[in-house]
C-alpha positions as a Python dict, from the first residue, in 0.01 Angstrom:
ca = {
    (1, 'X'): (0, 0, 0),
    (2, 'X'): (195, 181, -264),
    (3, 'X'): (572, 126, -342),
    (4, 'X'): (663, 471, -159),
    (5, 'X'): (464, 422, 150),
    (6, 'X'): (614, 52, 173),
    (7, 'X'): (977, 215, 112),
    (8, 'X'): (943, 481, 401),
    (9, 'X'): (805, 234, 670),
    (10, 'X'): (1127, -29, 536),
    (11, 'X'): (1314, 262, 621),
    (12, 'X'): (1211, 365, 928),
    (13, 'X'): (1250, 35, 1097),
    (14, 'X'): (1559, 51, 938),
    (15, 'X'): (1656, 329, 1161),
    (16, 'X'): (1475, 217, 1463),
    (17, 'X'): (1729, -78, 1408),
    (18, 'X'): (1983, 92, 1362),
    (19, 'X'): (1932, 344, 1653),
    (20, 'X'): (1979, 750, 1659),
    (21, 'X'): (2197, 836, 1366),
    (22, 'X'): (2499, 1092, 1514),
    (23, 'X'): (2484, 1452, 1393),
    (24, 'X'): (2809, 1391, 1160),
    (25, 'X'): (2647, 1444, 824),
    (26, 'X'): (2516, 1732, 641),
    (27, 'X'): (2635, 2122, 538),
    (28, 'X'): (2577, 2249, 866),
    (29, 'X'): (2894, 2091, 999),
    (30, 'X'): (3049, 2088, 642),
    (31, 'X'): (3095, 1687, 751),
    (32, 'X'): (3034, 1483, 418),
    (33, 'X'): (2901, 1136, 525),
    (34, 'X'): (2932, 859, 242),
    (35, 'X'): (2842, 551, 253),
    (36, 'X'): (2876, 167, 85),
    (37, 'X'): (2735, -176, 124),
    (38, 'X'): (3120, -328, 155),
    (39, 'X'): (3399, -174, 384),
    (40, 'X'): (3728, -213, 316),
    (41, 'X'): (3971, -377, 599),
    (42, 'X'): (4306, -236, 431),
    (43, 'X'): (4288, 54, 288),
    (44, 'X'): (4645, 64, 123),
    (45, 'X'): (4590, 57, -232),
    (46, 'X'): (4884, -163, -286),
    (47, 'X'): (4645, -445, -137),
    (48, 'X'): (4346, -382, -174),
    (49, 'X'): (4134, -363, -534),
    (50, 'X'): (3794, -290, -466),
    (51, 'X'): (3615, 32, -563),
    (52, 'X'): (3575, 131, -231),
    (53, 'X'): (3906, 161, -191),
    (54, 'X'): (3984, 317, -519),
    (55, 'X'): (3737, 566, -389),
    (56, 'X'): (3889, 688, -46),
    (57, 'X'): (4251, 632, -208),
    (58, 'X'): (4197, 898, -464),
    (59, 'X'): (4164, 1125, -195),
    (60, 'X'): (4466, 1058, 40),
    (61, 'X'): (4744, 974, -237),
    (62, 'X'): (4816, 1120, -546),
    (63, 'X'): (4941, 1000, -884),
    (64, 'X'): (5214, 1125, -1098),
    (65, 'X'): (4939, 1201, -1380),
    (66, 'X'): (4633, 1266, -1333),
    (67, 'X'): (4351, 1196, -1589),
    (68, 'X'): (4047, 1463, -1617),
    (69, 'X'): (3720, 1308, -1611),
    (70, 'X'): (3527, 1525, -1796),
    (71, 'X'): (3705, 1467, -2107),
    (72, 'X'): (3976, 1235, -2036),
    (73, 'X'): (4288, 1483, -2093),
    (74, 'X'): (4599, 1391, -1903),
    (75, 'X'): (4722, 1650, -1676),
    (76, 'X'): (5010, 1730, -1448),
    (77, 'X'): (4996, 1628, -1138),
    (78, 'X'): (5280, 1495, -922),
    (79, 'X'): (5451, 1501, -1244),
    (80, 'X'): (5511, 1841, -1398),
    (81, 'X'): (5600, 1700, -1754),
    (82, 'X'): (5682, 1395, -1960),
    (83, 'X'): (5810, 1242, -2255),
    (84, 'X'): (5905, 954, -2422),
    (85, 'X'): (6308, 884, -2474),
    (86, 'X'): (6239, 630, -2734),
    (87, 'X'): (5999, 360, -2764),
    (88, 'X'): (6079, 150, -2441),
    (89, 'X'): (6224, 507, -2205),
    (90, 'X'): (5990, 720, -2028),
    (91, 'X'): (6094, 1003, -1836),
    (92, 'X'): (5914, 1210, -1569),
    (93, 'X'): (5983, 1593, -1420),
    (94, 'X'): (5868, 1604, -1077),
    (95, 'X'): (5689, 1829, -883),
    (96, 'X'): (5898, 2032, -608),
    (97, 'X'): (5788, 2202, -285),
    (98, 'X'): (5512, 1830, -210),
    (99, 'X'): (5502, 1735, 119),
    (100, 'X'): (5318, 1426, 244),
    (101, 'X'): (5092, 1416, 518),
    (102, 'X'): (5333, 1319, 794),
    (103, 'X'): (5559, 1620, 647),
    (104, 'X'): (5813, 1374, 462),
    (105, 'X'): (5928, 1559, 131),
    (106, 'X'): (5830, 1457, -195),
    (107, 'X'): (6078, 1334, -429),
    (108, 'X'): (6238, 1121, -664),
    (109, 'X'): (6279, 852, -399),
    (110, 'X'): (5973, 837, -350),
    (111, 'X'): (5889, 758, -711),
    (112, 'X'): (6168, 499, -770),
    (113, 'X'): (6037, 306, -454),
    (114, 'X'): (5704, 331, -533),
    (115, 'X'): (5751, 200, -854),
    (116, 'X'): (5990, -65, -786),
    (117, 'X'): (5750, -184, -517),
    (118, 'X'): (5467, -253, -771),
    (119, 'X'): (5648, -381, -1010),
    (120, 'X'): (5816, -650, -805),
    (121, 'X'): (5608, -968, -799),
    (122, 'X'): (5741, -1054, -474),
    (123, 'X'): (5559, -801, -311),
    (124, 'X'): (5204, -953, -405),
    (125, 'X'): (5044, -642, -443),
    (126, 'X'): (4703, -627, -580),
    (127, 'X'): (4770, -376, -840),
    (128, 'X'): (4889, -581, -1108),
    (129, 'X'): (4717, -400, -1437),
    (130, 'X'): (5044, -207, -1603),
    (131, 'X'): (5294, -331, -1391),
    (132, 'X'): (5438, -622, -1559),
    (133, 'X'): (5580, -390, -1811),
    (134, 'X'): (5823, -193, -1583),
    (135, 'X'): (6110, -321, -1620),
    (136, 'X'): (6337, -72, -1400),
    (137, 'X'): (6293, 247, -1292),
    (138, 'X'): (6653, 511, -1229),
    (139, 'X'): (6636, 782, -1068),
    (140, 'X'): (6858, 1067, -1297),
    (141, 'X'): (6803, 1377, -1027),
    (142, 'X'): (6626, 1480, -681),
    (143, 'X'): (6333, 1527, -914),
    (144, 'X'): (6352, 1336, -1205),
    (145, 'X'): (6284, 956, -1309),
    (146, 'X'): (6352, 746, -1591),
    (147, 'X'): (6131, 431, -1637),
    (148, 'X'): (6245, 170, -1881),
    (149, 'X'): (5969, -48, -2007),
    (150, 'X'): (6025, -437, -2104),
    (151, 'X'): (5783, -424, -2446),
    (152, 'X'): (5647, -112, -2641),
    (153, 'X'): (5331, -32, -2392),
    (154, 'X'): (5119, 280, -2567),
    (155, 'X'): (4877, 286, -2292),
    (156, 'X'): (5175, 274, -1982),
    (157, 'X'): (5024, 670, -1960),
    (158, 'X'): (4654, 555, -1887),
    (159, 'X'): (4802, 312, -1638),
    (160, 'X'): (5030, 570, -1489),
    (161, 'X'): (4647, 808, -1479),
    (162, 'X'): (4392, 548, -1404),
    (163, 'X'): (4504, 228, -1224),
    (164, 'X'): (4695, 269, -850),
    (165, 'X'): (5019, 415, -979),
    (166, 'X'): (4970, 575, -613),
    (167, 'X'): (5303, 755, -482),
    (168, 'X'): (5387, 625, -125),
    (169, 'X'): (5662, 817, 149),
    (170, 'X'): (5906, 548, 105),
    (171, 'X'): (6055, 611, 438),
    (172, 'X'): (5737, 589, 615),
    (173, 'X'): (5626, 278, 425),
    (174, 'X'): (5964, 146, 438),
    (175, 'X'): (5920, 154, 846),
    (176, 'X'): (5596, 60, 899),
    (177, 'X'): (5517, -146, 584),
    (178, 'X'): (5157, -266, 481),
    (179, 'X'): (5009, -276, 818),
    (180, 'X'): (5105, 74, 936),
    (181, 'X'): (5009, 223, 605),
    (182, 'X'): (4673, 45, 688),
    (183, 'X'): (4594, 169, 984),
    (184, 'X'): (4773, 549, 956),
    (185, 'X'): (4765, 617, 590),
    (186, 'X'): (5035, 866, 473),
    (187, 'X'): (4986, 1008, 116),
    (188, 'X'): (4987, 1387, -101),
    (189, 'X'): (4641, 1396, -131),
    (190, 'X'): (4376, 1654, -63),
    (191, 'X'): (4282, 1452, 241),
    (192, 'X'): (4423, 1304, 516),
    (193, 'X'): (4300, 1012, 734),
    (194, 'X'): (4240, 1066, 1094),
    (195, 'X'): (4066, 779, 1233),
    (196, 'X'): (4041, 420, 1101),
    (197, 'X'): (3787, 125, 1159),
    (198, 'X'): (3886, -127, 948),
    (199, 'X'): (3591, -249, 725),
    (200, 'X'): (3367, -18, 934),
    (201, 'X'): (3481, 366, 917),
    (202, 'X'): (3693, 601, 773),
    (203, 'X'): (3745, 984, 874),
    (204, 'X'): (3911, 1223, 618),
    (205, 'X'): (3971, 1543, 743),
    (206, 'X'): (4103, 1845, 412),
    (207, 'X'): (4467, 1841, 378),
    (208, 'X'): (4568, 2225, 374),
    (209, 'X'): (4910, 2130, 274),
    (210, 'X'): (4800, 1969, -63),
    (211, 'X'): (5026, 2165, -316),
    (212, 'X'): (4958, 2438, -521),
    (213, 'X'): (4866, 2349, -905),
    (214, 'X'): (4714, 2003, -840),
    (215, 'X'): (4510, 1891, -1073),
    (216, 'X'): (4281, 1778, -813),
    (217, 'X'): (4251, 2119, -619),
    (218, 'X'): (4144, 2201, -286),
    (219, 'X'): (3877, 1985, -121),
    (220, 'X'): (3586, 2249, -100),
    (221, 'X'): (3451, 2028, 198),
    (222, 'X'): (3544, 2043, 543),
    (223, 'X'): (3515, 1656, 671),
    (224, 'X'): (3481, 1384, 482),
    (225, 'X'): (3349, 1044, 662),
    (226, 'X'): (3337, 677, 489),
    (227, 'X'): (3033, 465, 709),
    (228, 'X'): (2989, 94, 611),
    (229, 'X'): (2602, -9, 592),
    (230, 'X'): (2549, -357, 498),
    (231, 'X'): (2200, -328, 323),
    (232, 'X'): (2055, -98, 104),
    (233, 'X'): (1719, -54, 301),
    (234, 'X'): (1964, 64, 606),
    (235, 'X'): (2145, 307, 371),
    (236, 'X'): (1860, 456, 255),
    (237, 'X'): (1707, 474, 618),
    (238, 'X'): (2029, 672, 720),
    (239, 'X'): (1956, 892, 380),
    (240, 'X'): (1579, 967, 450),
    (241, 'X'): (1665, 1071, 824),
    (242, 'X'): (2015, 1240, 773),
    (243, 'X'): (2264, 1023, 874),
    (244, 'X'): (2476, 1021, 557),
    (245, 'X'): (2418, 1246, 272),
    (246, 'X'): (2519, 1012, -33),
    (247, 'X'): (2422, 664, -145),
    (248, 'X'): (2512, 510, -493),
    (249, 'X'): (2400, 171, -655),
    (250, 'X'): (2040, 228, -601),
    (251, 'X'): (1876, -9, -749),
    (252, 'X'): (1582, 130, -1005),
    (253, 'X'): (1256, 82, -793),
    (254, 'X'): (1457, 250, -458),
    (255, 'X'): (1569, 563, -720),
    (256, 'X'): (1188, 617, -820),
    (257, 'X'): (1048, 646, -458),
    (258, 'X'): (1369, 872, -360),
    (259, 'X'): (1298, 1096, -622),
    (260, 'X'): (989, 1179, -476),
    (261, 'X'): (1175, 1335, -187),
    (262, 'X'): (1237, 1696, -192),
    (263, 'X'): (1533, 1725, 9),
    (264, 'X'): (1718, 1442, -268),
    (265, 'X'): (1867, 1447, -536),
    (266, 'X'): (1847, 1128, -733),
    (267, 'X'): (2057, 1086, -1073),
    (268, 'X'): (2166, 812, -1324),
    (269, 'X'): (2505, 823, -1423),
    (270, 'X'): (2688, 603, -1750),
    (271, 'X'): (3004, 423, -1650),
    (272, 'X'): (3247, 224, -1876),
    (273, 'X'): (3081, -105, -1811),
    (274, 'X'): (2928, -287, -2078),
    (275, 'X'): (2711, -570, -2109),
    (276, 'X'): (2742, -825, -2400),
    (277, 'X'): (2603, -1143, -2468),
    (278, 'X'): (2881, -1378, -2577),
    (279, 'X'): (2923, -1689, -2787),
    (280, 'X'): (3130, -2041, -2799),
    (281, 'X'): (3267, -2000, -3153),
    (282, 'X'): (3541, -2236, -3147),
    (283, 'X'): (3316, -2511, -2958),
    (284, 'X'): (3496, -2528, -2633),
    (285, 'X'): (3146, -2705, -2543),
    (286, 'X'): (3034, -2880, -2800),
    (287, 'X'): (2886, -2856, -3212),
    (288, 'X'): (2643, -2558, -3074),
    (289, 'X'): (2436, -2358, -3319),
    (290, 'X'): (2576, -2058, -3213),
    (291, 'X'): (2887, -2148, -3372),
    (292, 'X'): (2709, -2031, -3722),
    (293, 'X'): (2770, -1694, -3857),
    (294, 'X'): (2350, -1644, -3934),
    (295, 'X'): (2239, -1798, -3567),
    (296, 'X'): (2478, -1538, -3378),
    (297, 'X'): (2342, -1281, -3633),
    (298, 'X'): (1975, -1386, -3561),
    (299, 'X'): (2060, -1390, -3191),
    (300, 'X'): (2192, -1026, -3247),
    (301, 'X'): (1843, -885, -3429),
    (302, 'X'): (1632, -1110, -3206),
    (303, 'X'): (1683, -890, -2914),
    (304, 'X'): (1601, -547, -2801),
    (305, 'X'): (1910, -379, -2697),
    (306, 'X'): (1732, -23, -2608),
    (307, 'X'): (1397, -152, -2479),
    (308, 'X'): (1660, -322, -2223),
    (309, 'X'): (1881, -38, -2202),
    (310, 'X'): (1554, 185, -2117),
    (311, 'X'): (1323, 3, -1885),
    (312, 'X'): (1636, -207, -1705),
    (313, 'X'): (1896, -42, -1705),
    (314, 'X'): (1732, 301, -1633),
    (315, 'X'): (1896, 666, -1697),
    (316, 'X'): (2258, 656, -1849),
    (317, 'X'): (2277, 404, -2047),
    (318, 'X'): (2290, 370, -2453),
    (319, 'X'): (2310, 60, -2681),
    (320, 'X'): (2659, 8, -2840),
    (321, 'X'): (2782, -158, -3118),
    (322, 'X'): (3126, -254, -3056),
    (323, 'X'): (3329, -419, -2840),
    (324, 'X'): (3468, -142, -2613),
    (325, 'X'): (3320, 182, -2426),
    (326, 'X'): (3299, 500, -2684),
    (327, 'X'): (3517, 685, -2466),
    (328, 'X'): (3804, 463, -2510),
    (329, 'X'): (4105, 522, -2722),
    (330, 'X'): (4055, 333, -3036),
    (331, 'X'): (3662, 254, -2979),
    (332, 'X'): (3541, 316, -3348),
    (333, 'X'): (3215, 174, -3414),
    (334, 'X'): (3133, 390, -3780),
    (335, 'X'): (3224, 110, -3997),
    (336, 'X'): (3073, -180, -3779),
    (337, 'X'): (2710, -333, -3919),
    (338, 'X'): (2416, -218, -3697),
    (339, 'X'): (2205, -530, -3499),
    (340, 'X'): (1865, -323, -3515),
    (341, 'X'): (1610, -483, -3315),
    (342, 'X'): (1408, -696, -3563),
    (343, 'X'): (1244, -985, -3511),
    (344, 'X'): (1112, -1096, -3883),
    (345, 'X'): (1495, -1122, -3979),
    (346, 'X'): (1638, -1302, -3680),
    (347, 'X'): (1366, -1626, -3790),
    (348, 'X'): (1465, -1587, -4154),
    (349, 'X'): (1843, -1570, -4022),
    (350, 'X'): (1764, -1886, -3808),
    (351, 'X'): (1570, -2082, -4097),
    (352, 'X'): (1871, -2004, -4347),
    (353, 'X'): (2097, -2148, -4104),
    (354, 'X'): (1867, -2464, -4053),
    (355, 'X'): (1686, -2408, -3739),
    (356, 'X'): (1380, -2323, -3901),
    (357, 'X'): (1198, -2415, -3542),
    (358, 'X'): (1434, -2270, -3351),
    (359, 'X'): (1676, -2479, -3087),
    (360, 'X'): (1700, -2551, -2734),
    (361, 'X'): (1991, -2390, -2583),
    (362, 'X'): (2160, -2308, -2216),
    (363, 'X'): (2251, -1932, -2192),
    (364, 'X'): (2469, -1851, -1873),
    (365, 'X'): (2522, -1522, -1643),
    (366, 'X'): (2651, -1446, -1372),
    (367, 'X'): (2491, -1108, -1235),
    (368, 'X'): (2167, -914, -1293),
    (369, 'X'): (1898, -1209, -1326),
    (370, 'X'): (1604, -978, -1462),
    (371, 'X'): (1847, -870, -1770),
    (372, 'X'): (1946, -1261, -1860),
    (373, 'X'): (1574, -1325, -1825),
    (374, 'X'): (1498, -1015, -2064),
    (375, 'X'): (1709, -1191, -2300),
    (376, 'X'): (1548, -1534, -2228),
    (377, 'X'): (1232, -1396, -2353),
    (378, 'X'): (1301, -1220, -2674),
    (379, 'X'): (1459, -1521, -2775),
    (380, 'X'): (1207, -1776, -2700),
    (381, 'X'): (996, -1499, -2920),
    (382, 'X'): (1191, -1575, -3218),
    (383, 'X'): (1199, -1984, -3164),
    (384, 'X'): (1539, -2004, -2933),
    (385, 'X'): (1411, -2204, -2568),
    (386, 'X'): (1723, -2026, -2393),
    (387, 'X'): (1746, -2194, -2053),
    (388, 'X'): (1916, -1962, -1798),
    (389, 'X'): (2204, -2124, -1564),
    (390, 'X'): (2303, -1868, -1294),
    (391, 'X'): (2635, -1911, -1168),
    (392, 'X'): (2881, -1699, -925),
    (393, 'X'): (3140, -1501, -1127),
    (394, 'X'): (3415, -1743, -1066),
    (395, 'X'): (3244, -2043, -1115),
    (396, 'X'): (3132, -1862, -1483),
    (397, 'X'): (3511, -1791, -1521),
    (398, 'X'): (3635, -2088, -1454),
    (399, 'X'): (3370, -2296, -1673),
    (400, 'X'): (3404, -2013, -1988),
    (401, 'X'): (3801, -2107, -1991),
    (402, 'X'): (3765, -2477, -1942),
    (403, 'X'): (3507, -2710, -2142),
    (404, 'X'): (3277, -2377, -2180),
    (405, 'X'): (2924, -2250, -2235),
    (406, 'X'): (2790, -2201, -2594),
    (407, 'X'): (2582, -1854, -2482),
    (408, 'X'): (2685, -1597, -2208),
    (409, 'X'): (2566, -1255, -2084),
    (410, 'X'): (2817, -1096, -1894),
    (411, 'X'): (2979, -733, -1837),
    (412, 'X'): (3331, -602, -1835),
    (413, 'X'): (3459, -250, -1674),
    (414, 'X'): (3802, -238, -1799),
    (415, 'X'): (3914, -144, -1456),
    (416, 'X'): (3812, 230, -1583),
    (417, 'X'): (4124, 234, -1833),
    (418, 'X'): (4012, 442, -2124),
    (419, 'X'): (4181, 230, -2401),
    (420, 'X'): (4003, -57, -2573),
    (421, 'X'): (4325, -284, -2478),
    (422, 'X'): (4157, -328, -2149),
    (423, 'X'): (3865, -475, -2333),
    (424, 'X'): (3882, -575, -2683),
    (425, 'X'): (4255, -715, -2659),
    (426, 'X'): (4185, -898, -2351),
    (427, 'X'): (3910, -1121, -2499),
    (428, 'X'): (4006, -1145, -2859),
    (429, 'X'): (4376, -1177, -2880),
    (430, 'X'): (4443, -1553, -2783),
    (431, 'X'): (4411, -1571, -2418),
    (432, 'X'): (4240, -1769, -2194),
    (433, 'X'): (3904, -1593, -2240),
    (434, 'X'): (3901, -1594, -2616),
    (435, 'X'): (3640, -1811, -2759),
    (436, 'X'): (3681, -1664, -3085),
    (437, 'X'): (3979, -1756, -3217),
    (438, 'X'): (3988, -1523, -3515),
    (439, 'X'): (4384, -1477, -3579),
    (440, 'X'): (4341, -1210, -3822),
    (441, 'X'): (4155, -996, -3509),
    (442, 'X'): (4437, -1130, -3294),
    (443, 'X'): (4698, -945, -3511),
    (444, 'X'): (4523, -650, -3596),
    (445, 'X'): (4476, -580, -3201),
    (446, 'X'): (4859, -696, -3158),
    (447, 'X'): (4968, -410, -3401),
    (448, 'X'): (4747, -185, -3224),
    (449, 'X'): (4908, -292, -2838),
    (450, 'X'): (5266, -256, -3016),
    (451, 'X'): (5315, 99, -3150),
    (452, 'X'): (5316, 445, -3003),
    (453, 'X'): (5179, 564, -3278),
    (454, 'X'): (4834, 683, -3231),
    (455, 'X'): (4701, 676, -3615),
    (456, 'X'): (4830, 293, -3649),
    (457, 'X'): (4711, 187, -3351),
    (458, 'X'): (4349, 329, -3438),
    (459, 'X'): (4381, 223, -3765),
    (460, 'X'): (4402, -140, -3642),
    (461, 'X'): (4147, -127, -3365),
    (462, 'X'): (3929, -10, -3595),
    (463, 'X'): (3974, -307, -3844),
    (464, 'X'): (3962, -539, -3558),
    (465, 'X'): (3619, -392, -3444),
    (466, 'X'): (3462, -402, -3800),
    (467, 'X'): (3559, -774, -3842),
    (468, 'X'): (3415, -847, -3424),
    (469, 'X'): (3091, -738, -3541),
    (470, 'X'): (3052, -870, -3863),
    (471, 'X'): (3121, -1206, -3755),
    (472, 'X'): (2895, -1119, -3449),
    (473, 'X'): (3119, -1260, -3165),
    (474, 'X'): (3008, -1070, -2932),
    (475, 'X'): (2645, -863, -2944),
    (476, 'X'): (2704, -592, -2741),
    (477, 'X'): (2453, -475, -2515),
    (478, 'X'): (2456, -131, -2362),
    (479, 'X'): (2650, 100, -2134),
    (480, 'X'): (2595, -33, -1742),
    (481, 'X'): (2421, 319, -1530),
    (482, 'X'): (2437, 380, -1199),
    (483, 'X'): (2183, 552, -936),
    (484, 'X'): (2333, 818, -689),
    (485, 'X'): (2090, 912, -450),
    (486, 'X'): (2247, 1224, -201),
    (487, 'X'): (2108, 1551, 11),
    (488, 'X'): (1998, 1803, -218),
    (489, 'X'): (2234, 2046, -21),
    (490, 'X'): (2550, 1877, -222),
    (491, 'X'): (2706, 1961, -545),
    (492, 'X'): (2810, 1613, -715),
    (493, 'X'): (2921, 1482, -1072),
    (494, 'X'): (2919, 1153, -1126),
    (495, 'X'): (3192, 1017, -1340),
    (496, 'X'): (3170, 736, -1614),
    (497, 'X'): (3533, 548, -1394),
    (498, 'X'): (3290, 459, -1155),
    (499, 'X'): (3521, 639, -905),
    (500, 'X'): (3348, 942, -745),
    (501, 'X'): (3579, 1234, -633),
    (502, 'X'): (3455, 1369, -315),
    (503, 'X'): (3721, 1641, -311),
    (504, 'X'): (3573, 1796, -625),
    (505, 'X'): (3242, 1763, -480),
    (506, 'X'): (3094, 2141, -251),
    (507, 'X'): (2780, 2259, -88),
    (508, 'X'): (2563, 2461, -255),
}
């Protein structure tokens, strides 16, 4: 029995299981049905940080900025303009004639208390990425703000574009708080919620209020529904017999069958996660190997980054060779040294560093077995008996920061902020997860974080990404790819955020 055959049977006692699907999905009632493996049970954005709920939250709220994904751009949004007062004083024109959901107006107020919210600790919000540097924010007219920053922050923009800068009604939140918003969510957005399951199901219905000159536009679609499936066999069942129209994280054997399907389309699409395999310079756990220059090096030729990126990782993805995704701000990689694939010159690297035989060694992951396991075997190819320890995410975390691992594979998505201080700074400047400690990196990346100034701060990134490679601290891998598998009847970009805009999505 062939992979396919085996795949449609799965999925038809999938569906027997799951019992007659109800005619919500499809063009023919312009009712898009989505779907994910994990619901969300509070959909405010101030509490909740998973990409589900990044997902449905860029449809019902809106930002002050919003950032294009084709190329990146920053464009006007809730804000009509902006500028910088000095180094520490941003200030923001609003938008006039928005109207939330619930009819509230739009206004300064609104900003100031959104703001203020997030950037109070007390509050415990899970959006904490960009926060911590607003220091106050004033309101200086009906529709304009000033916010006053604690430290020089270049990227406060990309924080303002990308992370959950989402404006809230502040007299509806202020009344019903958390668990109202919950429940009835109030925002700007294109669409507004009119049902809630919590964890279970969401229904969107097109906002025709949503203002003139968003960025965003008008949802082309009708209906928009968010079902919960636990189980990829189940989503695909609901796919194959037209219960949803649109699954994502389809795992490479699932994307092959569905692609056989002519009423599918099935696509690969790059996002900003990278993988990397990592190394205990410093010796957090002990006189390893790895901590010499020519055994990270060998480490870095012994393995074959685009046979990986290929046959594993599937459409999408390319081999990098810095420490950051190419579309972020600073993410230079021309003067970095290239790891080429080359096995005669990782054993000559490994005999000039003593380890003529090659070493027994622990390498540790935390998520996609078959890649560590790829990396297993080129090394043991080139003398290195890598043994794999597979831990949960956490438990890596916690072990990494404490008396830590000489070898790691891991990834890192920069919570889709498009400026290598979500990446590169966060590992090599210092902090708990730097197992470098390379000062002159630390400062070069500190000058970079410090300065509006767009030629100094690529200037330094740029030195600090030479000097990452040629000391090989980390070998990155490739870009991470994602499968989208929806009804052939739907129009849909992926986006390399990882945060797919149904409202720019249309039938065909």
């Amino acid at each position: 029995m062939n992979g396919h055959i085996r795949l449609v049977l799965a999925c038809a006692l999938a569906a027997c299981l799951l019992g007659a699907s109800p005619a919500w999905a499809g063009k023919a009632n312009d009712t898009l049905v989505y779907t994910s493996e994990r619901g969300e049970p509070n959909i405010d954005i101030w509490y909740n940080s998973s990409r589900e709920g990044l997902m449905v939250s860029r449809m019902i709220w809106d930002q002050l900025i919003f950032r294009d994904p084709k190329d990146m751009s920053y464009k006007a949004h809730l804000a009509t303009s902006w500028k910088w007062v000095d180094d520490l004083t941003l200030e923001f024109s609003l938008r006039k004639g928005v109207k939330f959901h619930n009819g509230e107006k739009f206004d300064a107020d609104d900003v100031k208390f959104s703001l203020d919210f997030l950037a109070n600790p007390a509050n415990k919000t899970n959006q904490r990425r960009g926060r911590e540097f607003i220091k106050s924010v004033d309101k200086l007219g009906p529709y304009k703000v000033r916010v006053n920053l604690k430290e020089i922050t270049p990227q406060i923009l990309e924080y303002f574009a990308a992370s959950a800068f989402m404006m809230f009604p502040n007299e509806y939140y202020g009344k019903v708080r958390n668990k109202g918003m919950a429940l009835k969510p109030i925002g700007t957005g294109p669409y507004r919620v009119t049902f809630v399951d919590p964890g279970k199901l969401v229904k969107l219905v097109r906002y025709d209020g949503h203002f003139a000159g968003s960025a965003k536009g008008k949802g082309a679609i009708k209906n928009i529904i968010w079902k919960t499936i636990p189980g990829k066999y189940a989503q695909v069942a609901e796919l194959l017999t037209g219960g949803v129209d649109w699954i994502w994280r389809v795992n490479p054997v699932q994307a092959n069958n569905l692609k056989r399907n002519p009423n599918l389309s099935v696509i690969a699409g790059e996002t900003m996660r990278i993988g990397y395999v990592g190394f205990d310079v410093v010796g957090r756990s002990g006189n390893s190997p790895v901590r010499k220059l020519k055994v990270r090096q060998a480490i870095s030729h012994a393995i074959n980054r685009a046979a990986m990126a290929k046959n594993l990782a599937g459409g999408g993805a390319r081999v990098i060779h810095v420490a950051c995704f190419p579309t972020q701000f600073g993410c230079d990689d021309s003067a970095a040294p290239r790891y080429n694939y080359n096995q005669a010159k990782a054993r000559k690297l490994l005999a000039e560093a003593g380890y003529p035989n090659g070493f027994d060694i622990d390498i540790y992951a935390f998520r996609e077995r078959p890649y560590a396991e790829a990396i297993i075997g080129y090394l043991r190819e080139v003398g290195i008996r890598a043994k794999l320890k597979f831990l949960k995410y956490r438990a890596l975390r916690n072990k990494l920061r404490g008396d830590g691992v000489p070898l790691f594979f891991m990834t890192w998505g920069s919570g889709s902020v498009n400026d290598i201080s979500a990446i590169t700074s966060f590992f090599f400047k210092q902090g708990p997860d730097d197992v470098y400690g390379d000062q002159q990196v630390t400062d070069w990346l500190q000058k970079g974080d410090t300065t509006l100034d767009r030629k100094v701060r690529a200037a330094n990134y740029k030195k600090a990404l030479t000097r990452i490679a040629q000391q090989s601290y980390w070998l990155p891998l490739y870009t991470w790819s994602i499968n989208y598998a929806y009804s052939k009847e739907l129009d849909f970009t992926p986006t390399t955020d990882e945060i797919p805009r149904f409202f720019h999505a249309k039938w065909k």
